[in-house]
Residue frames as qw, qx, qy, qz and C-alpha x, y, z in Angstrom:
[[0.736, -0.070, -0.128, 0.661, -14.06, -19.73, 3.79],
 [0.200, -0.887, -0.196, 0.367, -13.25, -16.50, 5.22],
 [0.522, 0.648, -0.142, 0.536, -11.18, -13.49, 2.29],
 [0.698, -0.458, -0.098, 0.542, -8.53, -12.77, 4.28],
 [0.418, 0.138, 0.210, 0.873, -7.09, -10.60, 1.81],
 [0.012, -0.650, -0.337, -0.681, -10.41, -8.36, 2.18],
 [0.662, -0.632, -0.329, 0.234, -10.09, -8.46, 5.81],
 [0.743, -0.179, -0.005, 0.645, -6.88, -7.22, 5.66],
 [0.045, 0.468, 0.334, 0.817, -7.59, -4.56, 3.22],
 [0.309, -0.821, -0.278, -0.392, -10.08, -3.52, 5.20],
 [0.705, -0.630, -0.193, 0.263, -8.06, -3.31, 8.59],
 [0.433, -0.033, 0.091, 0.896, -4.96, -1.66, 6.98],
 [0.061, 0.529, 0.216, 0.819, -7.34, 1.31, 5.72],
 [0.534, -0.763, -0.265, -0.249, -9.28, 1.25, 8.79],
 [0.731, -0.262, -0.082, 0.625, -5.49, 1.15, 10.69],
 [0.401, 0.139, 0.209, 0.881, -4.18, 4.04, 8.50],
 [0.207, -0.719, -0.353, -0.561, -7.37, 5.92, 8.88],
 [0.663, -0.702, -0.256, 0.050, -6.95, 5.96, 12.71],
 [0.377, 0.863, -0.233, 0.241, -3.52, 7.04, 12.09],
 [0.702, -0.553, 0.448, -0.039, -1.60, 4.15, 13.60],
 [0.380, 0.666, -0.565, -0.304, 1.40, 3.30, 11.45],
 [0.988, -0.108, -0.086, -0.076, 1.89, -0.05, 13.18],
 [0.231, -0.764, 0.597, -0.083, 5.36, -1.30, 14.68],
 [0.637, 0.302, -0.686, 0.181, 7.84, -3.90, 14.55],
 [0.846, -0.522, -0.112, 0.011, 8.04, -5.88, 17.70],
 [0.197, -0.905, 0.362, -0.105, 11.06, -5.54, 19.71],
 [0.553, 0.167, -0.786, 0.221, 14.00, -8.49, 19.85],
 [0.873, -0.424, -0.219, -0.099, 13.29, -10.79, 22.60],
 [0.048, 0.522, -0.743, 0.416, 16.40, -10.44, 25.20],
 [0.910, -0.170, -0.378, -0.019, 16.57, -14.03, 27.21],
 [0.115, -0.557, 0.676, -0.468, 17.75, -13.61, 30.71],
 [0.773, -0.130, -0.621, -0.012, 18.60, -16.97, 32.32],
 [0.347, -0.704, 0.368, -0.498, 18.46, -16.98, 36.10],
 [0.680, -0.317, 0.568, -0.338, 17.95, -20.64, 36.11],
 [0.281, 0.044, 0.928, 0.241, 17.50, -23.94, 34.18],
 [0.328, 0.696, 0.595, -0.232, 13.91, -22.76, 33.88],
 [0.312, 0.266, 0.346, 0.844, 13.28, -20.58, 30.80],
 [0.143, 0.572, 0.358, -0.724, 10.84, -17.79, 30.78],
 [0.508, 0.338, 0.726, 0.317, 8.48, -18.21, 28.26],
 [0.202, 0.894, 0.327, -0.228, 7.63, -14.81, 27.65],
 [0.153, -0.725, 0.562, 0.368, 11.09, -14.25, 26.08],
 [0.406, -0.157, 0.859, 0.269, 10.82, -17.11, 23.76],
 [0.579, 0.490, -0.130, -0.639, 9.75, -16.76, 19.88],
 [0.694, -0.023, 0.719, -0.025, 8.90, -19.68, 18.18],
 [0.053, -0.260, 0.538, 0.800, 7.86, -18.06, 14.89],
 [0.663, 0.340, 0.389, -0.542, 4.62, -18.79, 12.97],
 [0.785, 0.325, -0.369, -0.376, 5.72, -20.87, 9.90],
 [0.929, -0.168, 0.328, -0.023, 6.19, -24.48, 9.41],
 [0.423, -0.362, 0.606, 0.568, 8.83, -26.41, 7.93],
 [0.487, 0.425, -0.336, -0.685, 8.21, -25.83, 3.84],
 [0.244, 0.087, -0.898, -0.356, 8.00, -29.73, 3.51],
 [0.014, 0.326, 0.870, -0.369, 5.02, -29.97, 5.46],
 [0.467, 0.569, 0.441, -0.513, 3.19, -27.51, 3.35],
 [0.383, 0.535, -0.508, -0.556, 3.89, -28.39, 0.60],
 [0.014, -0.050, 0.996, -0.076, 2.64, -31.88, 1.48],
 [0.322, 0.434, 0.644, -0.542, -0.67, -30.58, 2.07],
 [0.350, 0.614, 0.659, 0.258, -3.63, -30.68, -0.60],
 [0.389, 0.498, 0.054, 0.773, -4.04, -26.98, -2.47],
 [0.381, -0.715, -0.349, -0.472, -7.02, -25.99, -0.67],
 [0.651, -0.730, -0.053, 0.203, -5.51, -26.54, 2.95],
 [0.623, 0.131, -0.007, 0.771, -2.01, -25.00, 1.84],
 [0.026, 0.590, 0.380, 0.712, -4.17, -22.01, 0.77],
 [0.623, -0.736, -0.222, -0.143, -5.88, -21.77, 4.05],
 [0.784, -0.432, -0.080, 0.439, -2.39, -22.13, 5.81],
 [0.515, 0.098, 0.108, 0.845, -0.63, -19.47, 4.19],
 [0.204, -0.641, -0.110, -0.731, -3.48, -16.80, 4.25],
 [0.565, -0.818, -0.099, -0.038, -3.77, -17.29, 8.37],
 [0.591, -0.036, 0.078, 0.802, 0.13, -17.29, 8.34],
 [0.298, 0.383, 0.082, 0.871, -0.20, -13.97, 6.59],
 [0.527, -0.632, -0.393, -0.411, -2.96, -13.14, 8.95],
 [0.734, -0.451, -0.178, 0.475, -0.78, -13.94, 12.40],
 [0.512, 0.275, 0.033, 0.813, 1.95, -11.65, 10.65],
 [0.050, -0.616, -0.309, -0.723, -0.55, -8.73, 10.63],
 [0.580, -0.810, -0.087, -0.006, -1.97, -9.19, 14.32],
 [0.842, -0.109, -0.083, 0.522, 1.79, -9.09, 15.26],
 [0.336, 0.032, -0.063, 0.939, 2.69, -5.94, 13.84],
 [0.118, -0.401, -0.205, -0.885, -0.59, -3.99, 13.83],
 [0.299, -0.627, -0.710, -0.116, -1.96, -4.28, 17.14],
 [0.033, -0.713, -0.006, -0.701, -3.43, -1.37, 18.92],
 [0.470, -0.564, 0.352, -0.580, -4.11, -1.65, 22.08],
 [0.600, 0.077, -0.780, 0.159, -3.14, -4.61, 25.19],
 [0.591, -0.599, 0.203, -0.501, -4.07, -5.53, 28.46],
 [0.426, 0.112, -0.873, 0.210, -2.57, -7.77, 30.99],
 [0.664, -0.473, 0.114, -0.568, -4.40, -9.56, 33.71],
 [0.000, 0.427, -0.828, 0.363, -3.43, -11.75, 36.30],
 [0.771, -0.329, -0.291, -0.462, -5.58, -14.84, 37.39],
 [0.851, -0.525, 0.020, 0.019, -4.35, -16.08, 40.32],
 [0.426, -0.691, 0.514, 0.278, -0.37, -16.67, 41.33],
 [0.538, -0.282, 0.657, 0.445, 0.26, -18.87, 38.62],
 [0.395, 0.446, 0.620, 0.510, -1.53, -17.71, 35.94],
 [0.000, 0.711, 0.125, -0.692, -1.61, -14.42, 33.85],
 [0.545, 0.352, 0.717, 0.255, -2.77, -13.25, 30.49],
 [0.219, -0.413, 0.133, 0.874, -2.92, -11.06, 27.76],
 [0.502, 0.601, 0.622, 0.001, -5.19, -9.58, 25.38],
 [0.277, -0.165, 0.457, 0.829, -4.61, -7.96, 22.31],
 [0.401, 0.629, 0.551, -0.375, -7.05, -5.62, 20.10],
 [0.397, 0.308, 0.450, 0.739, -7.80, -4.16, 16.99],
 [0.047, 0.128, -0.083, 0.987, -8.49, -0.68, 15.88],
 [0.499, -0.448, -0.181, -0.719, -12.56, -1.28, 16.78],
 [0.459, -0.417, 0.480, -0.621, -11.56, -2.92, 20.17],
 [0.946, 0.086, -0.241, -0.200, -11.76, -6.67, 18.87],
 [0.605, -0.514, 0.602, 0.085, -9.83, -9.37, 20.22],
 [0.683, 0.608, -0.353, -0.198, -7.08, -10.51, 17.67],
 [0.618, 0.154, -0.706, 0.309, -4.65, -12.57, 19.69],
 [0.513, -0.800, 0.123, -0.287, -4.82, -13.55, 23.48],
 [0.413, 0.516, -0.679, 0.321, -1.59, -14.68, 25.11],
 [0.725, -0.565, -0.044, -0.392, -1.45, -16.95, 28.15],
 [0.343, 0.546, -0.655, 0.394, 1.01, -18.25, 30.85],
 [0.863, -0.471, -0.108, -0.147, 0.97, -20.84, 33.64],
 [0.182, 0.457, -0.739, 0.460, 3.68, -21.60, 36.08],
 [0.845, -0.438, 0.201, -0.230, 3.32, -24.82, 38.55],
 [0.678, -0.581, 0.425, 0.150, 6.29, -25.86, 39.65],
 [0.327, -0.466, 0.506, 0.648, 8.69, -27.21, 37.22],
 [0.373, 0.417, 0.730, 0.392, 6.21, -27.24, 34.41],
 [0.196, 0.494, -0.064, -0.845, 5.45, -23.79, 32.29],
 [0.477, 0.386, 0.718, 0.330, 3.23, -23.26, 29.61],
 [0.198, 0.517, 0.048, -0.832, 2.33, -20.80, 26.84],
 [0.375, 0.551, 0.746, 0.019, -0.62, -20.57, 24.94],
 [0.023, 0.281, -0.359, -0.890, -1.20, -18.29, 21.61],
 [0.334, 0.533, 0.658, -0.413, -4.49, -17.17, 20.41],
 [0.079, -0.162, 0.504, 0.845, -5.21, -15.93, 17.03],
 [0.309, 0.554, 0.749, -0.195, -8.81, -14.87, 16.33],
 [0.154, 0.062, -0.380, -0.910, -10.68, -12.98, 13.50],
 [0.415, -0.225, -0.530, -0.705, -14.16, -12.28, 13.55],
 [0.597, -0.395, 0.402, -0.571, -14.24, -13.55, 17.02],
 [0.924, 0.314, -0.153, -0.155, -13.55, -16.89, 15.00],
 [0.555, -0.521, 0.567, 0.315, -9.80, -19.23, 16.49],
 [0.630, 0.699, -0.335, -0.050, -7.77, -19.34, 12.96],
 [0.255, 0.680, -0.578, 0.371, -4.32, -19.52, 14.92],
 [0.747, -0.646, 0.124, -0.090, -3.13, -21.59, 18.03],
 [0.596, 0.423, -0.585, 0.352, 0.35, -22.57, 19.12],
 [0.369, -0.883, 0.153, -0.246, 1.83, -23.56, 22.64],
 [0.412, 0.467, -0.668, 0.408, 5.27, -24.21, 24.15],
 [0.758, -0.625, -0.040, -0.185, 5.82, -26.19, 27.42],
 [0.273, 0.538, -0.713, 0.356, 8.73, -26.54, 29.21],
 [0.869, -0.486, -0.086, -0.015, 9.48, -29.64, 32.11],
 [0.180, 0.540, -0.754, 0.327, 12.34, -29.76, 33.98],
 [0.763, -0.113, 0.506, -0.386, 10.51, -32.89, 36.30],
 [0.868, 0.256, -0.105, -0.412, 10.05, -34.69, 33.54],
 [0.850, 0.271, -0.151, 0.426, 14.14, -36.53, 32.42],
 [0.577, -0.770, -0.167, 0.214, 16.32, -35.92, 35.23],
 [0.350, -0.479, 0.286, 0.752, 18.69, -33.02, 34.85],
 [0.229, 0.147, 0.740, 0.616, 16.81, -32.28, 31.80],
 [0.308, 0.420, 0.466, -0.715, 14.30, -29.99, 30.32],
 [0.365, 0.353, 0.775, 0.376, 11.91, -31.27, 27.88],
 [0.293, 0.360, -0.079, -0.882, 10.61, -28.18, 25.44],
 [0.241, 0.418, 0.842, 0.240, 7.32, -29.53, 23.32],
 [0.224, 0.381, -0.188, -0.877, 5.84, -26.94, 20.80],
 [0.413, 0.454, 0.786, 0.076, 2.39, -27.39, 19.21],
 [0.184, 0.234, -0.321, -0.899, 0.61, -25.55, 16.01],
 [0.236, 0.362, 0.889, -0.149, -2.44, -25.75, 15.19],
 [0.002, -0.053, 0.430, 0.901, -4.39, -24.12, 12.14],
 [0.349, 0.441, 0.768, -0.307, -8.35, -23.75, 11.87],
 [0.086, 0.002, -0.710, -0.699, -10.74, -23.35, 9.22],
 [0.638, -0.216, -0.484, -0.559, -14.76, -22.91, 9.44],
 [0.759, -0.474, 0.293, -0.338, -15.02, -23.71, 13.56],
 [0.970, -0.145, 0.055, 0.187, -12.42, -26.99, 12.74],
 [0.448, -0.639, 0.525, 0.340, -8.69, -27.93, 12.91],
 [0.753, 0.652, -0.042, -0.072, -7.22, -28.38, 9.08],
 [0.653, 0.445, -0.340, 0.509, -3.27, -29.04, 9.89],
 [0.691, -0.711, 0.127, -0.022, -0.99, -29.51, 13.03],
 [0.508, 0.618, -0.524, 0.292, 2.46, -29.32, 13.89],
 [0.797, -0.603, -0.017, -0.027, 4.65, -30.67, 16.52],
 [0.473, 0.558, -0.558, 0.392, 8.24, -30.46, 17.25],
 [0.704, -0.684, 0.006, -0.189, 10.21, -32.04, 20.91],
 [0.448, 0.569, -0.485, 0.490, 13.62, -31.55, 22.35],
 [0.806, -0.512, -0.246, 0.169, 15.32, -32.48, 25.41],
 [0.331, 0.754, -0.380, 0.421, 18.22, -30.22, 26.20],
 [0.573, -0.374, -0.552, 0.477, 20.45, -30.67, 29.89],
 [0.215, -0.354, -0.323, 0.851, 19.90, -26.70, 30.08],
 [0.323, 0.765, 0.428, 0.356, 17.19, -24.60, 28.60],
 [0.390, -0.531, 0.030, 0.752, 19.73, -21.83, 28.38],
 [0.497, 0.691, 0.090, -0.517, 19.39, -19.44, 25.54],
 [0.094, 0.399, -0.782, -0.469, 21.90, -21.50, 23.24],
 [0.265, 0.317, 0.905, -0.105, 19.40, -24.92, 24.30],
 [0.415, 0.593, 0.561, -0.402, 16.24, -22.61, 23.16],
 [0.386, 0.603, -0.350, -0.604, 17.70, -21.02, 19.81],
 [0.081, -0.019, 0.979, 0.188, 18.68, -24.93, 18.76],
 [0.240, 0.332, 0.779, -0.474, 14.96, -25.29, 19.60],
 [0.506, 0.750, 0.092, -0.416, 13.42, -22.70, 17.25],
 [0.013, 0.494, -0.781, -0.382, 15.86, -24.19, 14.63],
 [0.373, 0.056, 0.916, -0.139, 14.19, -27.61, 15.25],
 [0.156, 0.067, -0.747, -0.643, 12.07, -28.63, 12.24],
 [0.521, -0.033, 0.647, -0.555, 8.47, -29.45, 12.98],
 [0.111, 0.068, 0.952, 0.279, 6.63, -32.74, 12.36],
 [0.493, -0.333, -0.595, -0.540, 3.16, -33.65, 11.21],
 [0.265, -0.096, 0.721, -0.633, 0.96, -33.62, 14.32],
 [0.058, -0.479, -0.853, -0.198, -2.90, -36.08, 14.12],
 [0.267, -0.280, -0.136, -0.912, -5.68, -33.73, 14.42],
 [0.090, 0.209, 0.899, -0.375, -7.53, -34.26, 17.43],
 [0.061, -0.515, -0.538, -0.665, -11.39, -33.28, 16.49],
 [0.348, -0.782, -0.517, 0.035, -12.11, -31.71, 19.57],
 [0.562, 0.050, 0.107, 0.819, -9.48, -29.67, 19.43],
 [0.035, 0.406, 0.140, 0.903, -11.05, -26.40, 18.24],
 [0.510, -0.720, -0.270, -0.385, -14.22, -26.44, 20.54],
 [0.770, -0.363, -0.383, 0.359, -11.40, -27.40, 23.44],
 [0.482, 0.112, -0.048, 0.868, -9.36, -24.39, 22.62],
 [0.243, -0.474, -0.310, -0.788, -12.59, -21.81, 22.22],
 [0.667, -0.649, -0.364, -0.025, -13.88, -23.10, 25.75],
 [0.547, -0.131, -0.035, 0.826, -10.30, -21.75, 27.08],
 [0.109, 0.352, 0.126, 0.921, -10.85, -18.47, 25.29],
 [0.339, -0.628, -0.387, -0.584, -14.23, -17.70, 26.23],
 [0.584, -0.673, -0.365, 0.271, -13.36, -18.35, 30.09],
 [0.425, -0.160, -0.075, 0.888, -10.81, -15.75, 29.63],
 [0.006, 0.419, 0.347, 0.839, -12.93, -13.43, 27.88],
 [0.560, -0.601, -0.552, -0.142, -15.47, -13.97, 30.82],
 [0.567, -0.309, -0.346, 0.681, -12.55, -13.15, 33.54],
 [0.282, 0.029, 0.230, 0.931, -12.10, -9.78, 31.72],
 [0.120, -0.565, -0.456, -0.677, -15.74, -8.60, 31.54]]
């Protein structure tokens, strides 16, 4: 199992040594032009509901709260980003640390009335972290369905999934705060799951070299 806590340690001193204090993200501002949301304006948050870990055995709790505190960290201490574009409907982001490592990559699709975003969360070059949000408006006429996944890893596998799904008639910004409100459930753990996500990553990483 990977010490997070010495990871950390080491990255804050190697942060502070480089003489990057680290920042607070900025509030998300949600401008509606349409029914459609814009996912790049929409925080979901990185914890679960507290009855769902506290359901879990000690050892996977353990694991879930140290990549939790882990996420936290890429959040506020990254150094350096890049966006890149991959065709019209897709475009992506990559996030580094202070020796040029990828710690989170961000991704976005748009085809017609279906969006998605995808969250990366890597250490050691290792996926710890996933989450993504989709939005349909196709799906329940006059209606956009919002479906949020989580997904936690551990040693190259998946150890604990969430899920949460809402129908609103507007994903306006009152429809999407209700949303992040929304409790999430147990999700099944597919087992291909991690190698499915990491095949994703690595084609991005590929785009980018």
């Amino acid at each position: 199992m990977l010490d997070f806590e010495e990871i950390l340690a080491r990255n804050r001193k190697a942060t502070e040594k480089s003489g990057f204090k680290g920042f607070v993200p900025l509030k998300l501002v949600i401008f509606v032009k349409s029914i459609f949301p814009l996912f790049l304006l929409v925080c979901l948050g990185f914890t679960c509901s507290p009855n769902l870990i506290n359901g879990l055995d000690s050892q996977t709790k353990d694991s879930v709260s140290r990549t939790q505190t882990y996420v936290n960290w890429v959040n506020e201490n990254t150094i350096d980003q890049k966006r890149f574009e991959r065709g019209p409907k897709e475009n992506f982001t990559v996030y580094y640390n202070h020796v040029k490592e990828i710690i989170r990559l961000d991704r976005l699709i748009k085809d017609g009335a279906i969006q998605k975003e995808f969250k990366f969360y890597l250490l050691n070059n290792f996926l710890v972290y996933s989450e993504n949000l989709t939005s349909n408006t196709a799906k329940v006429k006059n209606h956009c369905l919002l479906d949020a996944k989580q997904h936690y890893f551990s040693q190259e596998k998946a150890i604990f999934a969430a899920q949460k799904t809402e129908s609103y008639k507007n994903c306006d910004q009152k429809a999407i705060l209700k949303f992040e409100k929304k409790p999430y459930k147990n999700l099944e753990i597919s087992q291909y799951i991690y190698k499915d996500e990491m095949a994703i990553i690595e084609k991005l990483k590929n785009f980018i070299k």
